[in-house]
N, C-alpha and C positions, 0 to 999 in steps of 0.2 A: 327376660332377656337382659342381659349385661352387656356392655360400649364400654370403651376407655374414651378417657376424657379429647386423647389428642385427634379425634374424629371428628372433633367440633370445631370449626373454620372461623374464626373471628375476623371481621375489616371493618373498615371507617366508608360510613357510606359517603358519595359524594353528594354534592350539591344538599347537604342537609347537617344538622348535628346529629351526630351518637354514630354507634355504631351497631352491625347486626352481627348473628350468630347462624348461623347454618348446619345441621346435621340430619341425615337422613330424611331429605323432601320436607325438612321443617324449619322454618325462619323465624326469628325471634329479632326483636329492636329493642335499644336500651341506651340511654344516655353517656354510659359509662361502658367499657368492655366488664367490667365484674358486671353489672346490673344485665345487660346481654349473654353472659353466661349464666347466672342466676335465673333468666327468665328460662332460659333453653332446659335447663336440668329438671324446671317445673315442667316444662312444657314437653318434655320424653319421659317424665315419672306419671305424667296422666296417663300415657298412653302401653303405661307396663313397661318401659327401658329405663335400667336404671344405668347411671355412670360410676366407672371405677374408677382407683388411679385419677385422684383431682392433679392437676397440673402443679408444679411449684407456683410457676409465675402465669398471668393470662397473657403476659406479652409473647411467650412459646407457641402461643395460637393463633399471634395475628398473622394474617395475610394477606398480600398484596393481591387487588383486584382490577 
């Protein structure tokens, strides 16, 4: 199964460092938004979904929470 990249939700968690990633009922944490999108792309390729269409920039993903 194939996702495009713009399905993955990036934000700044509060009250802690880094940030997380979210797609499809799966959460991922990462210091950095690239290391939070990195972790998530591992973390949907275990599971047989891969992503298409990488983003230019990770800052196109963040969102306010």
């Amino acid at each position: 199964m194939e996702i495009t990249a713009r399905k993955v939700k990036i934000f700044k968690i509060k009250n802690r460092k880094g940030y997380a990633a979210v797609c499809r009922n799966y959460l991922t944490e990462g210091r950095t938004c690239a290391q939070a999108y990195e972790r998530m792309e591992k973390a949907l390729r275990r599971n047989g979904i891969a992503l298409t269409r990488a983003p230019r920039t990770l800052n196109s993903l963040l969102t306010n929470v």
